[in-house]
VOVO-118258 format. One record per residue: x, y, z of N, C-alpha, C in turn. Coordinates in pm, whole numbers, plus 50000, padded with zeros to 5 digits. Atoms other than C-alpha are relative to their C-alpha. Last residue first. Layout:
VOVO-118258
XYZXYZXYZ ...
This chain:
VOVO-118258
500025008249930742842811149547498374997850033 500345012950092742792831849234499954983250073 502085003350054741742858349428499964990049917 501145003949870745462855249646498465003549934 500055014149992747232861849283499464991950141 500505006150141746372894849266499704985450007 501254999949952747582902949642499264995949878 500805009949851750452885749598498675004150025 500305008450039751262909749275499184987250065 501084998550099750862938349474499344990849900 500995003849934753782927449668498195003649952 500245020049951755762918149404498835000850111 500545005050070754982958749268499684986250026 501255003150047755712973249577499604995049923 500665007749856759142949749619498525003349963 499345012750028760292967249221498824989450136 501235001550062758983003049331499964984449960 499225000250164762023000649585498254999649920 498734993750041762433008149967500175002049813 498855004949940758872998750063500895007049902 499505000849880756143021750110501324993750013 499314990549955753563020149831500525003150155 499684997749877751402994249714501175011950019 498514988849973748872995649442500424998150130 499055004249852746222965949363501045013049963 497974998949984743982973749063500425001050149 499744998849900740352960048930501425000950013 500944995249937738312950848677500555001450162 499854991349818740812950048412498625000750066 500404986549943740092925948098500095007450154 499424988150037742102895748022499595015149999 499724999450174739622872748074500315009049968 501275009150013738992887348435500304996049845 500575006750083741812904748551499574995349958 500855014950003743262924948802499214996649914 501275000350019745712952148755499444985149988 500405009250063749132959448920498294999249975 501315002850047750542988749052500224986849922 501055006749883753822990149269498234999649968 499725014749987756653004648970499015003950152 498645008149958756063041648951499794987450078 499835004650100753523066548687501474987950090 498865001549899751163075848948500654989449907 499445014050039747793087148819501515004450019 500585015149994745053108248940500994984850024 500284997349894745003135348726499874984050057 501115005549994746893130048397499414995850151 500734988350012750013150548371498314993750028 500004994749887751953121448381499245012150093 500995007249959750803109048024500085002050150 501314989349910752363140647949498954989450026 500024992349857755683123147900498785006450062 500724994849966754913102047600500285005450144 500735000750101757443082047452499105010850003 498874994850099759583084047741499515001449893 499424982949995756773082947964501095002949941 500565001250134756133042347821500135018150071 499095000150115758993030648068498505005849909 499114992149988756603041748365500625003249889 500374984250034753633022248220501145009850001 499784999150146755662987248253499855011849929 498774999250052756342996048604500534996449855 499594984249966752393003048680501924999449944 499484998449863751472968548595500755014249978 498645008650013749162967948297500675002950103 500175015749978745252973848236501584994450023 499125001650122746053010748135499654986850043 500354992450117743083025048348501144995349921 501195008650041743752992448652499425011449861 499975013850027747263000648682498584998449902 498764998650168747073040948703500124984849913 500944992650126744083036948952500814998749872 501165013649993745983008649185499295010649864 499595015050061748913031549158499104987749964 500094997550137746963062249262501004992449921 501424997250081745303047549546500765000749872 500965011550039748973035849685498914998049922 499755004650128750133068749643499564986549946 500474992250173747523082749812501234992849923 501135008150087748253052950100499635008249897 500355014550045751953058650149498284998449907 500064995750169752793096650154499224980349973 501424988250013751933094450556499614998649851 500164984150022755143067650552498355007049972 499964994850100753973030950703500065016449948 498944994850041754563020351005500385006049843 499144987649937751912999651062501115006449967 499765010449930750282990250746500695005550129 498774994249984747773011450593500774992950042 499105007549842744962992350442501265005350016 498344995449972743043009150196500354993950123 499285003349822739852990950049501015007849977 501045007849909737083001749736500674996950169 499155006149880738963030449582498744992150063 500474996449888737143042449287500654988550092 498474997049912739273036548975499365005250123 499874980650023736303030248735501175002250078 499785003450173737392989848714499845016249975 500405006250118737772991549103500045004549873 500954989650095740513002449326499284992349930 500855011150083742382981049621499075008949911 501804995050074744522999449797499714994149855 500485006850121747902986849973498425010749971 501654998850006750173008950254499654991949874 500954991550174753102999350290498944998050026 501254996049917756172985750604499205011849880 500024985750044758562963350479498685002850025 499954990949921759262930850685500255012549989 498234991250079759922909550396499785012650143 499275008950000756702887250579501535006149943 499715001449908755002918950602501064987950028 498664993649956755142924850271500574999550130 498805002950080753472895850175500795011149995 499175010549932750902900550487501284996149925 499874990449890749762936950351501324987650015 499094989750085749172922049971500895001650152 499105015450066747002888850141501265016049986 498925008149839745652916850368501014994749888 498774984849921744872941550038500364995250099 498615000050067743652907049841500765012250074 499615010250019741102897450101501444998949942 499484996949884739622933650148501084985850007 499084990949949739192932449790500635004550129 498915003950108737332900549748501115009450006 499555011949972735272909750038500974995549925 499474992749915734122942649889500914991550097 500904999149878733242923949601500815007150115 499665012349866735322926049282499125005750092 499234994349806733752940249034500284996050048 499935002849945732132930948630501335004850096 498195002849920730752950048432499894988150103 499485006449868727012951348216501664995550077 499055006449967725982972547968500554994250150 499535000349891722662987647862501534990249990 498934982749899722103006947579500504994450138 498275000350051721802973447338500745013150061 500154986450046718132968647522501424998550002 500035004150151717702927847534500365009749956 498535002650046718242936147906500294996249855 499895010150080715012953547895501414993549978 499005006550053715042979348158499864991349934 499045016349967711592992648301501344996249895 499605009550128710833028348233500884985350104 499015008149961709113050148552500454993849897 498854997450005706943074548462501084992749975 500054996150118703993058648470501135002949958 500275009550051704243043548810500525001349849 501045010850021704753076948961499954989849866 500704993750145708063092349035498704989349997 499815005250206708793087449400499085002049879 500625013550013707753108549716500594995449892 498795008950008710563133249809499234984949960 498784998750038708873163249751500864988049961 500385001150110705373150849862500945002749910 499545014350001707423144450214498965000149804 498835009850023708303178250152499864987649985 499284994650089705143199350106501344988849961 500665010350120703063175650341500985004849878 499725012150008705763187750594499444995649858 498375000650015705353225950502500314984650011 499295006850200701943219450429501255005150008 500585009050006701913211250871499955000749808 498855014249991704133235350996499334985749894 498194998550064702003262850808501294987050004 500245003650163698633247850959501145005549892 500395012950026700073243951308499754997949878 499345004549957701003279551314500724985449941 498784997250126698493292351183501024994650028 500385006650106696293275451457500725001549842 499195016749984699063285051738499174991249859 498595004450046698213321451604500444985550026 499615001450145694313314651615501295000449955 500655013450073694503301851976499605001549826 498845010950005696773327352115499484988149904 498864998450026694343357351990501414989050013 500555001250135691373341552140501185002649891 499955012950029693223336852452499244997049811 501575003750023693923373352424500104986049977 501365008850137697483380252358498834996650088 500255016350045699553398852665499234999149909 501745002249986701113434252589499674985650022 500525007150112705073433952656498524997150024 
């Protein structure tokens, strides 16, 4: 292999350097923010915006023990999950011993609850009417959902899954509801 010429090393390391170098400026100018101008401030007076309300991540870790410990006390072994008002899973708590199938169904009891606003074993009975409401991604049409409530609106669902009967998940689901009103 021929050697480079110091003259020769010292303009390639200068290309080099000046390539690496608007390659950075390139990106971090990439990722700078929109300028000033750009930007639109919010007017809450503006009738496009809307405001929800969530439980806190705290509030939900709170009600999936409270849920955990009221089955634990019946000494059935379930998973709980705590979903918010979109149906994004905020907590899962497995419990020990709980079947593998436990916490997805759990999620999708807490989702099925909190998109119909009503306890998952009232929904069931309404698939006779409508069967292809089963068909709907996501959702889990058997007794252990319940939804949480703010002046009667959902912002939030408890599902448990695990013990012997949809009936138990649902009471215990309920415990966890009624532990935010503590």
């Amino acid at each position: 292999m021929k050697k480079l010429s110091l003259r020769a090393r010292v303009l390639t390391g200068t290309v080099a350097v000046a390539a690496l170098g608007a390659g950075t400026l390139g990106a971090v100018s990439a990722s700078a923010s929109a300028p000033a101008a750009a930007a639109v401030k919010a007017d809450t007076d503006n009738r496009n915006l809307q405001q929800s309300t969530h439980l806190t991540v705290a509030a939900a870790t709170k009600a999936a023990q409270a849920t955990l410990d009221a089955a634990l006390k019946e000494n059935q072994r379930v998973s709980v999950a705590v979903v918010d008002r979109n149906g994004n899973t905020i907590v899962t708590l497995r419990g020990d011993g709980a079947g593998p199938q436990s916490p997805e169904s759990a999620v999708k009891k807490a989702f099925t609850a909190v998109s119909w606003n009503a306890p998952t074993s009232e929904l069931a009975g309404r698939l006779e009417k409508a069967p292809n409401l089963k068909d709907i991604p996501g959702t889990l049409f058997l007794a252990g959902g319940a939804p949480v409530q703010v002046k009667g609106a959902p912002v939030a669902g408890i599902g448990v899954a695990g013990a012997p009967s949809g009936d138990l998940d649902e009471k215990f689901a309920q415990a966890g509801v009624a532990s935010l009103a503590r």
